[in-house]
C-alpha positions as CSV (number, residue, x, y, z in Angstrom):
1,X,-5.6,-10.2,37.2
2,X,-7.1,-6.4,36.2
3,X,-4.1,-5.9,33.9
4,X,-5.6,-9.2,32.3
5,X,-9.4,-7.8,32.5
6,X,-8.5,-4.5,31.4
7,X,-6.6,-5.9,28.1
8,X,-9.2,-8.0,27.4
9,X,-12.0,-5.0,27.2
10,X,-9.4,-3.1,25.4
11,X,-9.2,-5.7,22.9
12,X,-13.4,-6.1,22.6
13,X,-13.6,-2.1,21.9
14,X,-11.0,-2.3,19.2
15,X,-12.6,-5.5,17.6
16,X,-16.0,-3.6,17.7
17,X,-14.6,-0.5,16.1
18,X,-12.9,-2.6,13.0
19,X,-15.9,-5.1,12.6
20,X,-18.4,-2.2,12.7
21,X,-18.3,-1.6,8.5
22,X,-18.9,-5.0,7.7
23,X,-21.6,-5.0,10.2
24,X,-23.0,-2.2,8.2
25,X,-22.1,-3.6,4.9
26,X,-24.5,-6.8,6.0
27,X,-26.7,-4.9,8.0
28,X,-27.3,-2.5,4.0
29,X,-27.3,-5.5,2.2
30,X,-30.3,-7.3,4.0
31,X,-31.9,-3.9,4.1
32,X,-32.4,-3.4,0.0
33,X,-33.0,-7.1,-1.5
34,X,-29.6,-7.7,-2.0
35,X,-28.4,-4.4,-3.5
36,X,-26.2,-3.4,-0.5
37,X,-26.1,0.5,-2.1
38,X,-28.9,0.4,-3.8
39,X,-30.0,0.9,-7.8
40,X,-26.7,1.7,-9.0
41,X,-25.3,1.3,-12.9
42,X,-23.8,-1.8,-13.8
43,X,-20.0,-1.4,-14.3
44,X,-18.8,-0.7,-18.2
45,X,-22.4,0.8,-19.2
46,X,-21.2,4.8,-18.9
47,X,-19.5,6.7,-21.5
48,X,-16.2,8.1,-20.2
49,X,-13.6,9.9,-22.5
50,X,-10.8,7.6,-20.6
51,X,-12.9,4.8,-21.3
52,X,-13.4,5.8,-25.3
53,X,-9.6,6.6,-25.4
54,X,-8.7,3.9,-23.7
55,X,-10.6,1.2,-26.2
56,X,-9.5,3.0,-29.0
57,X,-5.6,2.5,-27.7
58,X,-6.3,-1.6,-27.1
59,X,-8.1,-1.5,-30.8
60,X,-5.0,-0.2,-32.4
61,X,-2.9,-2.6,-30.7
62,X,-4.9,-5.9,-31.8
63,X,-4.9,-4.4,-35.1
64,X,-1.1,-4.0,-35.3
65,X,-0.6,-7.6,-33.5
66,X,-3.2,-9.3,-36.2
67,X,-1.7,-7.8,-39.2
């Protein structure tokens, strides 16, 4: 019976440790009105030279398949 007791505590600490960042995820996201990280820049609205290079490799490509 304590091999029995002992895995089951075993087993409680080890779900508490890999639960504990979504605890903190939902615990963040309650915290600031649904921003779980707070004001942070939408995706797509920075300039980034891999982004620029990027865009200008897809552009070339539709223009190659349309004409």
């Amino acid at each position: 019976m304590g091999g029995v007791l002992e895995l089951v505590i075993v087993m409680l600490i080890i779900a508490g440790v890999a639960f504990a960042p979504l605890g903190y995820f939902i615990y963040m996201y309650t915290q600031k009105n649904g921003e779980p990280f707070g004001d942070i820049e939408p995706h797509g609205d920075s300039e980034s030279p891999l982004l620029n290079a990027v865009e200008k490799v897809i552009n070339k490509v539709k223009a190659k398949l349309s004409a």
